[in-house]
N, C-alpha and C positions, 0 to 999 in steps of 0.2 A: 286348484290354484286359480288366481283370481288376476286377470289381465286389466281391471281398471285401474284409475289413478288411483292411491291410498292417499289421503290426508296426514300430517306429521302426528298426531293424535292416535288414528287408527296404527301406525309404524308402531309406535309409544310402546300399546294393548300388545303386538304382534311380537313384541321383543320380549315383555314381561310373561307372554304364555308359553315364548321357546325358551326362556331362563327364568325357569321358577326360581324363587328365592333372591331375585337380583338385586341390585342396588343401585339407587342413579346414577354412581358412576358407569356401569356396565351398560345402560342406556345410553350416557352421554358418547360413550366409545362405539356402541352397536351401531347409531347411527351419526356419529360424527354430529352431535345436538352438544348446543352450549346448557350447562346446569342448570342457568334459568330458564331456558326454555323446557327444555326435560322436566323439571320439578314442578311447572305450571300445568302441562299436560297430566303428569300424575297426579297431582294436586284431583285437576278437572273427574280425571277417570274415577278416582278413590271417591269422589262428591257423588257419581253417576252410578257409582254400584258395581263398577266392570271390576275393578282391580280393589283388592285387599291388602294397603299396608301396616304392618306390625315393627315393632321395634326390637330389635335381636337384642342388649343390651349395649351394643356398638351404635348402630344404625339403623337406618328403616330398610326394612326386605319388602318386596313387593310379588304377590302372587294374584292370579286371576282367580276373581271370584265364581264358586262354582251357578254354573249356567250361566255365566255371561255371552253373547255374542261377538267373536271377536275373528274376522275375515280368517278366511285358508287364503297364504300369501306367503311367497318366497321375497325374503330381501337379501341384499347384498353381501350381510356379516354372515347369513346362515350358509354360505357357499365357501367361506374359509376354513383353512385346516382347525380342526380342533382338536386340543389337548389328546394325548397318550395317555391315562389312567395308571397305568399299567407303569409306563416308563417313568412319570413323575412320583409315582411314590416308589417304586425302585432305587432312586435320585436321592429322595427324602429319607431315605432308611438310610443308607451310604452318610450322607450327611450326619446322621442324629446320631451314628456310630461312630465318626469321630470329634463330635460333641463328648458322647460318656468319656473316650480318650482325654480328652484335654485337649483335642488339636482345635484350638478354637481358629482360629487365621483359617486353616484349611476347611474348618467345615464354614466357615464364611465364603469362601472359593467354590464349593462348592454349592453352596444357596446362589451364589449369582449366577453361577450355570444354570440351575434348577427355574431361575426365573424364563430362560427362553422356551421353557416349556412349558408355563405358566396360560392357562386360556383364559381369564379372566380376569379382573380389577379388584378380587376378594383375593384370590391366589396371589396375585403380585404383592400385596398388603401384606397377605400372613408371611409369604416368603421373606419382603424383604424386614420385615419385624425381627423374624429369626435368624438373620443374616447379620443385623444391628446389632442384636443381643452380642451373638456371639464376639465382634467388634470391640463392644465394649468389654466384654470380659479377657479379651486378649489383651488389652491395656492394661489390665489389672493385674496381670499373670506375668 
């Protein structure tokens, strides 16, 4: 781990190699960075070779290109609680079973619990997508 300053750039590199797959919102959140400053940086990195972005059919994911050099460095978000695995798809099954029910209200009720367990800016998206869903189809019913 590396005690000198980092540059916002090198931060950028350091978030995209501890969340492979991310997204610039999950940068913008990591380091508390506005979108366009975040999207210039990746912009820059993706032009330099460091980082590799594709487009999932949603959005652009970002991963480090292999061999790039990109500091040993602890930041600030990497010190927060992260997600239960375990507990939120625990959460998500409970939910999706009273989806096949019909209890659409409650499996709604229950997605928005499911979201404070959410560790990411893709998790909170697909959650509250499927929390929407079910919303609407309780109007329906």
């Amino acid at each position: 781990m590396t005690k000198e300053k980092l540059n916002q750039r090198e931060q950028v590199a350091i978030v995209v190699r501890h969340i492979p797959g991310c997204v610039l919102q999950d940068i913008c959140e990591a380091l508390d960075m506005t979108s366009s400053s975040a999207g210039n940086f990746l912009r820059a990195l993706t032009n330099q070779g460091v980082i590799i972005r594709q487009h999932n059919g949603t959005q652009y994911v970002y991963t480090v290109a292999p061999g790039a050099e990109i500091p040993e460095a602890d930041l600030p978000f990497m010190n927060q609680k992260r997600a239960d695995p375990e507990k939120l798809r625990a959460a998500d099954i409970g939910a999706k079973k009273l989806e096949s029910r019909g209890l659409w209200r409650r499996a709604a009720t229950a997605y928005t619990a499911i979201l404070e367990l959410a560790g990411n800016a893709n998790e909170v998206l697909q959650i509250s997508k499927r929390r929407d869903a079910c919303l609407r189809k309780a109007r329906r019913a």
